[in-house]
C-alpha positions in Angstrom: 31.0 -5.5 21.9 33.6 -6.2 19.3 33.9 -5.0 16.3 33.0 -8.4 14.4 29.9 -9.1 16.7 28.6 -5.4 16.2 28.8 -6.1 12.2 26.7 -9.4 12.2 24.2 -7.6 14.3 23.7 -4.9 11.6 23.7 -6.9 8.8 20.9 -9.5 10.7 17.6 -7.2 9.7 14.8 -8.8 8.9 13.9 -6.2 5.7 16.5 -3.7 3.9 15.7 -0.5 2.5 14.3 -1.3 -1.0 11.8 -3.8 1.3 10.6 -0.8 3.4 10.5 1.3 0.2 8.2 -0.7 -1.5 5.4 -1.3 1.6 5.7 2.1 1.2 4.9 2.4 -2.0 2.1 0.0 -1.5 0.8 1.7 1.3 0.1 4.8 -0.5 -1.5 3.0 -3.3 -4.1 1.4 -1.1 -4.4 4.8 0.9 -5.4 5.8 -2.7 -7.9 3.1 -3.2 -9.4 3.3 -0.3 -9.7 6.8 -0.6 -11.4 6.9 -3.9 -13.5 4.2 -2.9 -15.0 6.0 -0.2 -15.7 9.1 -2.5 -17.9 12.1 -1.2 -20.6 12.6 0.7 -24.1 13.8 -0.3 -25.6 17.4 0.8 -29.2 15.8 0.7 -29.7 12.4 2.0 -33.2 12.7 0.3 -31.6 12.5 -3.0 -30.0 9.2 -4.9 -27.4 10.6 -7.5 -26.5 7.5 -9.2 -23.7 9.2 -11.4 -21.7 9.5 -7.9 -22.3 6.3 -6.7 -21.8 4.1 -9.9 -19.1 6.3 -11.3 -15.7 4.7 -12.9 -13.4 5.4 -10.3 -15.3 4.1 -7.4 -16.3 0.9 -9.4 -13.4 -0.4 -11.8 -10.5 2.0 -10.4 -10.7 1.7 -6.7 -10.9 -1.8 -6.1 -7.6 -2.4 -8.7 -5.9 0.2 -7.0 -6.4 -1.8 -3.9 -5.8 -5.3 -5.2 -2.5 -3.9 -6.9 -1.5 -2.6 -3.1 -2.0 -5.4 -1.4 0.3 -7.5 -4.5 2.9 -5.0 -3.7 2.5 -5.7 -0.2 2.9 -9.0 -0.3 5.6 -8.7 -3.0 7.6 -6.2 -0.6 7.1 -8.6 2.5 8.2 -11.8 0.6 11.1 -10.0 -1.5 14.9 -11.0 0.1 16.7 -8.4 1.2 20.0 -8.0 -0.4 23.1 -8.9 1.5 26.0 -7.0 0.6 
């Protein structure tokens, strides 16, 4: 493979590094959503603690966080690499 050939094949990739970065970064944010929305689990099925079901965090915060991960997603996926 020349040298010439060899060059055009590295700089062909689909996403660079401040693409993969960002799913990264988006990733973890809707790990975090997700995570929060799930919340914890009850030692008595025979109670119904409303605090822990209706709280802040798994009602307003959870669902942003996972909206705002899949916007970086989609930002991260649609973004064009840099070419140097």
């Amino acid at each position: 493979m020349s040298k010439e050939n060899k060059q055009t094949s590295e700089k062909h990739t689909l996403f660079g590094k401040q693409n993969y970065s960002l799913m990264i970064v988006g990733l973890v944010v809707l790990a975090a959503g997700f995570f929060m929305l799930a919340g914890g689990k009850s030692s008595n099925p025979n109670e119904f603690h409303p605090e822990e079901i209706y709280s802040t965090g798994r009602i307003t915060i959870a669902p942003i966080l996972i909206v705002l991960g899949f916007i970086i997603e989609i930002f991260a996926i649609m973004r064009k690499a840099k070419t140097n």
